[in-house]
C-alpha positions in Angstrom: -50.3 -3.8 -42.7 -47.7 -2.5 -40.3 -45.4 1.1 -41.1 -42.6 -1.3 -41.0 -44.0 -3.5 -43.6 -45.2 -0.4 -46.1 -41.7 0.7 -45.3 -39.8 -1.9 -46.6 -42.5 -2.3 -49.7 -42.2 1.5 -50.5 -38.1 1.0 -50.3 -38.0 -2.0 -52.6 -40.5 -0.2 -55.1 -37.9 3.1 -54.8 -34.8 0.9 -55.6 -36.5 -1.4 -58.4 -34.6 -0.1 -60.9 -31.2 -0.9 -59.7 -32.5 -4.3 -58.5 -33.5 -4.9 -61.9 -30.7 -3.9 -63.7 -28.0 -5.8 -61.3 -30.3 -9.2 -62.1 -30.0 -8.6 -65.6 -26.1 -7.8 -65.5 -26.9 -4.9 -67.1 -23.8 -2.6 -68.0 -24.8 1.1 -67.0 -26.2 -0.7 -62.9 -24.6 1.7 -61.2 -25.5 4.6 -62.9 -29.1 3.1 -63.3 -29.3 2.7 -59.0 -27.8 6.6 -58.6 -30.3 7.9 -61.0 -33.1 6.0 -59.1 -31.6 6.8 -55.6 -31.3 10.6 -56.6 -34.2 11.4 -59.5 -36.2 8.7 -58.1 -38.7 11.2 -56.3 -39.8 12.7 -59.6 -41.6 9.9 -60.6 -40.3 11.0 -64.1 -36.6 10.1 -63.1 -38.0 6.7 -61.5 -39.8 5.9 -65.0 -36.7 7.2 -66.9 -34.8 4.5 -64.6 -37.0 2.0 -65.0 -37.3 1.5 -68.6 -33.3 2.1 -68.7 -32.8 -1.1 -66.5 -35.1 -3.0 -69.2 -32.3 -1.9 -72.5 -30.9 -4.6 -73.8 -27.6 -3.3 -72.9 -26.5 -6.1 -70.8 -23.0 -7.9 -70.2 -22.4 -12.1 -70.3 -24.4 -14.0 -68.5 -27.6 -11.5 -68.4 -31.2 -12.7 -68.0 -31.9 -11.8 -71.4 -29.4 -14.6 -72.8 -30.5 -17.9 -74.0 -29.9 -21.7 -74.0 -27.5 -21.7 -70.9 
């Protein structure tokens, strides 16, 4: 595996979180992605954003809805 390539995977993994929480049209996906981007290296601030983006605290048309 190439630095690049551990790079990008290590960026993607830091920013999961906010990725999560825009797909899900989650309301708080801004403050989720700050919280990742700045408490992320804690580990404890990554976990706390983590489980945040999974709340069901989501606007119209979020990937939790049904049927449409």
């Amino acid at each position: 595996m190439t630095s690049n390539t551990l790079l990008i995977i290590m960026t993607l993994t830091y920013i999961l979180p906010y990725l999560i929480a825009w797909h899900r049209n989650h309301n708080s996906k801004h403050a989720i992605g700050v919280t990742a981007l700045l408490l992320g290296w804690t580990m404890v601030g990554w976990l706390f954003a983590f489980i945040w983006a999974f709340t069901g605290n989501v606007g119209v048309g979020g990937s939790t809805q049904s049927g449409k």
